[in-house]
N, C-alpha and C positions, 0 to 999 in steps of 0.2 A: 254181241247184240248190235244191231245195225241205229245208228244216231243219224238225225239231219242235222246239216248246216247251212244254212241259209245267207246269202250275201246280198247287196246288194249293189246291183250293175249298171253302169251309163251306155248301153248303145246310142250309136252316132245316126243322123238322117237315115242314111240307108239302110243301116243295120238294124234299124227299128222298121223300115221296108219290107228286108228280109224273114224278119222275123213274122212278121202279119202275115205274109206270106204263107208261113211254117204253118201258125195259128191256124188260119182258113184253113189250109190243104190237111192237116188234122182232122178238123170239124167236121170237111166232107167226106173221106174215109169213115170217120163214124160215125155218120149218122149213113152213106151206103149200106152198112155191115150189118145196120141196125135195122134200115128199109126189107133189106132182104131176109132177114129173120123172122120179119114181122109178118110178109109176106108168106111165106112158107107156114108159119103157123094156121094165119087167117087161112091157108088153104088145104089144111089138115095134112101137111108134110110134114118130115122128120123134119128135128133140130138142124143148121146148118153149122157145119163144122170147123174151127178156125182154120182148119188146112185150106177146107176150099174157097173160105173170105179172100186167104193169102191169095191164093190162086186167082181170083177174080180182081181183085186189085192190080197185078200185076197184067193182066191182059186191060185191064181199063187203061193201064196208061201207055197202052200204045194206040188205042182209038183219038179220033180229033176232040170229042167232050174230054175228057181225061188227060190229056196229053201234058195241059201243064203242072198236072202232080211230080213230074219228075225235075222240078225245078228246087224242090226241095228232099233232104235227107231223106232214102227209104226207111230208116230207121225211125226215125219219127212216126212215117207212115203206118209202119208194122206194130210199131207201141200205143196207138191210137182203136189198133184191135182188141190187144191185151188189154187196155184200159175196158175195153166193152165185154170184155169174158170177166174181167173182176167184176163188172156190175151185173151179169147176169150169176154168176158164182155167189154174189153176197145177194141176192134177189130171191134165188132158191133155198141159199141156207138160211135166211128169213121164211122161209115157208116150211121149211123141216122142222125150226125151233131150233139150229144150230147158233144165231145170233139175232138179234134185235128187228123187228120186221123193217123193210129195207121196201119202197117203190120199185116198178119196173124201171129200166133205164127207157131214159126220154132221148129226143132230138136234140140236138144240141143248137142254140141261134146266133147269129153272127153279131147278135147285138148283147149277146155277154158280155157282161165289164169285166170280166175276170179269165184270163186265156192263159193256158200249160202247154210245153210238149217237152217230151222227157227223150234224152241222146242217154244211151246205151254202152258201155265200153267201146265194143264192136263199132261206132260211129265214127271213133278216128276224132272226138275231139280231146281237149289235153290243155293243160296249162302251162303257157308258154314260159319260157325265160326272165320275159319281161314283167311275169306277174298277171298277164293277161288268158282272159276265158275263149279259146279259139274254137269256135262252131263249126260246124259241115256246112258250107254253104251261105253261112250269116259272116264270118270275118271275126278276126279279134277283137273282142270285147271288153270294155275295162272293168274293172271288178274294186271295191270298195273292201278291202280285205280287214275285219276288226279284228280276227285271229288267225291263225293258222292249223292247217288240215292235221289229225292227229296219224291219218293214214289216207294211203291215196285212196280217192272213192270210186265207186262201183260204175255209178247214174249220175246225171245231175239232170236236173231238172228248171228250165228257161219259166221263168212266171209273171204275168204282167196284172197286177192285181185294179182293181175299179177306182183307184189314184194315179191311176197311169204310170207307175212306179214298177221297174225291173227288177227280180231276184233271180238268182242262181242259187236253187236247193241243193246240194251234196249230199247223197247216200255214204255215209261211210260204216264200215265194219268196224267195229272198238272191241276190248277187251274190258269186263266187267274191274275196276278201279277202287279198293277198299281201301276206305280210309279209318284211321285209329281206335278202336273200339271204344264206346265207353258206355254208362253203367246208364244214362239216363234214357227213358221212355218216356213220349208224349201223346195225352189223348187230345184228340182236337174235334171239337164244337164250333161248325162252320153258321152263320150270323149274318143279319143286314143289318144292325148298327154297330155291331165290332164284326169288322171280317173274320175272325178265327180268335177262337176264346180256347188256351193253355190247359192244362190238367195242373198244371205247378199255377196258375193265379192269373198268367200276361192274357191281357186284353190288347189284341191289334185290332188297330180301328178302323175303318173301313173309308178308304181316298173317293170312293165314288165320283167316278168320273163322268160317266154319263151325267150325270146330275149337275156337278162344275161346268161341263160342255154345252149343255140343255142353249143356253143364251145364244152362242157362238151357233151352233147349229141348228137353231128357232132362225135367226136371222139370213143363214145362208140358206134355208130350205124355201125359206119365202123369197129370195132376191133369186130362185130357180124357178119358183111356181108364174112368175111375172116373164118368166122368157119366153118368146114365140116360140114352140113345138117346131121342130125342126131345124131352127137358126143356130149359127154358129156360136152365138153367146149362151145358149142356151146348152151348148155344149160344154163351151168354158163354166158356167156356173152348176154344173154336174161334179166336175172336175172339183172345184170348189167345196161340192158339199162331201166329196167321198174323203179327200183328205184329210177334212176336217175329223169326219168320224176311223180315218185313218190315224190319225196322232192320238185320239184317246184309245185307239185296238193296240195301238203300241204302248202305249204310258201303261195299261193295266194287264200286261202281258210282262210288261218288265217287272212292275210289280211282285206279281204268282211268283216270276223267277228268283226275284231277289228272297222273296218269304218262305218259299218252299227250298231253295239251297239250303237258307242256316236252318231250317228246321231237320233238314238232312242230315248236315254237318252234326249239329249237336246234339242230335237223340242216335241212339242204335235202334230204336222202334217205334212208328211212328203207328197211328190207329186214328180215323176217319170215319165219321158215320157215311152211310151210301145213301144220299138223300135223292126222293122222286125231284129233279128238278125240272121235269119233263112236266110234272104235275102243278108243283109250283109256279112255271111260267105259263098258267093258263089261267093264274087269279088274279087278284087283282095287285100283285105285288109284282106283276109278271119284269116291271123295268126295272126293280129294284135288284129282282132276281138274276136276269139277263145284267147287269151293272156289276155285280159278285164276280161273275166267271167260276161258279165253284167245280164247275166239271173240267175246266180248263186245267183247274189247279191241280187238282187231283190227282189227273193223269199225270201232271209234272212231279207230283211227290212219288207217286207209283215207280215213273222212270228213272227217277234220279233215284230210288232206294235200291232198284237192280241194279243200276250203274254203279253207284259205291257200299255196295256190299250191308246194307241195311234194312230190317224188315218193316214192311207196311203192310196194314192191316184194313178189314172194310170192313165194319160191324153193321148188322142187317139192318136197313131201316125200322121196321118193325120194331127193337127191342127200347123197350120205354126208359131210356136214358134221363127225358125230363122229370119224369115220376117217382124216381127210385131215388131214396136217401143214400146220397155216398158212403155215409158214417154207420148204418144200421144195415142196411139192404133192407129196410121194408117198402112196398110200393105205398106211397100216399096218396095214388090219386090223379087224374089231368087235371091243369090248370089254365084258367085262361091266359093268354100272353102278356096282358098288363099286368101279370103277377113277378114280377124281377124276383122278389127275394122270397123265399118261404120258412116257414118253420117244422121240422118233422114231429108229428106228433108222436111217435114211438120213443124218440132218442130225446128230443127237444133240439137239436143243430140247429142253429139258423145257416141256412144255405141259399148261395148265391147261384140262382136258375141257371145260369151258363157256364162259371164254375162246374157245376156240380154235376151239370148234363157231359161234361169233357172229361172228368173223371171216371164215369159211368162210363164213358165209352172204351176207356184205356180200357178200364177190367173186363170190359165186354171182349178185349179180346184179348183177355189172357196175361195184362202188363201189370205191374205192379209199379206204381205212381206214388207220389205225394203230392198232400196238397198245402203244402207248407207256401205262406202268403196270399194264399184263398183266402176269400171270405166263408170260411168254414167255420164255426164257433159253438159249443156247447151253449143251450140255453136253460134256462129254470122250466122245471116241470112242476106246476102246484100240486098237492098232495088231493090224494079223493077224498072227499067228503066221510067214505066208510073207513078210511085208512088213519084220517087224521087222530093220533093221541096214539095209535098203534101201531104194532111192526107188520108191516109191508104183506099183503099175503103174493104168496107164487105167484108169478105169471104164468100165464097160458103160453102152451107150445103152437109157433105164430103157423097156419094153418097156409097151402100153399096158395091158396088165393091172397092174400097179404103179402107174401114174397115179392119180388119183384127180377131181375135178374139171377139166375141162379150162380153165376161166377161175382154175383155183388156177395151175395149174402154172406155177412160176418165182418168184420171191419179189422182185420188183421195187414189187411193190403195197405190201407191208407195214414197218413201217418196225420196227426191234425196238430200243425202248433197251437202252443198255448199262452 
């Protein structure tokens, strides 16, 4: 499976020259490629085909407009196509139903704060002796090294993100890494007052960073909004504000990383409800939601389960994990969300809502869990009115409207201390 690595780089005056350079002469290649597709369409012509973009770039840069695309790597230039066939590629297959509906690819502006161009094998660049990231046409680079490569990589890709801060991504090819087997599986119930609620009881809390940040960047947003539109200070105080919200994209990226490894390490099976969070950030909890990162996370539990040889799981949205007794498998019902704790009226459990919802998820897909230091509890059932003085009559056989999950039903799965 193919990993990134990401590093981060100090280019010098010039080599931060060189690279704008790259940047721009990028941008213009694809947004020509893009001109001329558009073109052709608006004028009920066939498709234009990467062979002849190739083709027409290279006669562009012998004209006097074009001439100083040759100051930077063709390899750049040609990857700057490919990047425009993957967005028409993921454009269409959004229109087929093959992935996620995807916009047309746009122009690209030279007032991006955030600028890529990706070298190739073929590029000729390479890591020097010294430890250094040697470009086509940019010079040696220094490189921030916090690990080492686990195999030489394929691509790397130059990134200059909206803190004006350099990275060097690393494509590399890895071999899937299993580590020790063992017995436990975890179902997880993801949260905006506990980030991620255990099947075994662990409440992790949620660091909310945005929210910590909110002051720090109320203050640099306003000390941006007072700068003259166009002035240099107004430049520096951009700068200002992106870093700021740069240290908390990193502080809650380290985070997902640090929470989703041990949860790696220490389950062989990990299971995740597949929440609308596309839905969720359109109410009114939208910063709370964006503040979570729960899609961020997920992917990283996704990737790191295929990297070290353990299973992860995505139980549908859909299946009513809030409403379903762990202990019984009957449905009881929606509840509003100031409801934390409830009681099942079939079994009597008192069950802890997020608990109880992480449980339900594990079986929803198949794991057999405990919920040994849950708040799981047997509780008193008072006797019926017609029963009281008498022995018990049958119970009715629970009619599938009652049910609630069909992998909950029966409580052989879960083990409940007592």
């Amino acid at each position: 499976m193919q990993l990134r690595y990401s590093f981060r780089v100090y280019p010098s005056a010039g080599q931060r020259t060189a690279l704008a350079r790259a940047f721009g002469c990028a941008r213009v290649v694809f947004n020509d490629a893009l001109r001329v597709r558009e073109t052709a369409r608006t004028a009920g012509l066939p498709f234009v085909a990467s062979g002849e973009l190739s083709k027409r770039l290279t006669a562009s840069k012998k004209t006097s407009e074009r001439a100083w695309l040759g100051e930077v790597s063709s390899v750049v230039l040609q990857q700057s196509l490919r990047d425009l066939d993957t967005a028409y590629r993921n454009f269409f297959d959004g229109l087929k139903g093959k992935r996620p509906r995807m916009g047309a690819p746009r122009f690209k502006s030279r007032k991006d704060t955030r600028q890529a161009i990706r070298f190739t094998a073929n590029a000729g660049w390479k890591i020097t002796a010294g430890r250094k990231l040697r470009l086509p046409k940019v010079g040696d680079v220094s490189v921030k090294w916090s690990r080492s490569l686990p195999h030489v990589p394929s691509t790397v890709t130059v990134i200059k993100d909206s803190a004006g801060r350099y990275f060097a991504s690393f494509v590399v090819e890895t071999e899937p890494e299993a580590l020790p087997a063992t017995d436990a599986a975890v179902g997880i119930d993801l949260g905006l007052t506990h980030f991620a609620i255990l099947s075994d009881g662990t409440k992790i809390d949620s660091p909310r960073f945005l929210r910590r940040a909110e002051k720090k960047l109320k203050r640099a947003q306003q000390n941006l909004s007072r700068k003259a539109k166009g002035s240099k200070n107004r430049a520096k105080a951009r700068i200002r504000v992106a870093r700021a919200h740069a240290r908390t994209a990193d502080a809650r990226r380290e985070f997902h990383h640090q929470v989703s490894t041990r949860l790696i390490r220490e389950n062989q099976a990990v299971a995740v409800e597949d929440l609308a969070v596309k839905g969720l950030a359109r109410t009114r909890l939208a910063k709370s939601v964006h503040d979570a990162g729960w899609s961020a996370f997920t992917a990283m539990l996704a990737y790191k389960a295929a990297l070290y040889g353990r299973a992860f799981h995505r139980v549908k949205r859909f299946e009513p994990t809030s409403q379903v007794c762990s202990a019984c498998g009957v449905k009881d019902g929606p509840k509003p969300l100031h409801v934390r704790v409830w009681t099942c009226r079939a079994c009597g459990t008192v069950l802890d809502r997020d608990i109880n919802a992480a449980i339900n998820v594990a079986k929803a897909a198949g794991l057999a869990v405990t919920a040994c230091g849950a708040r799981v509890r047997p509780g008193l059932i008072p006797a019926q009115r017609e029963e009281t003085g008498t022995h018990p009559k049958p119970q009715p056989v629970t009619t599938g409207r009652q049910t609630g999950i069909p992998a909950l039903w029966g409580g052989e799965d879960v083990k409940v201390c007592r």
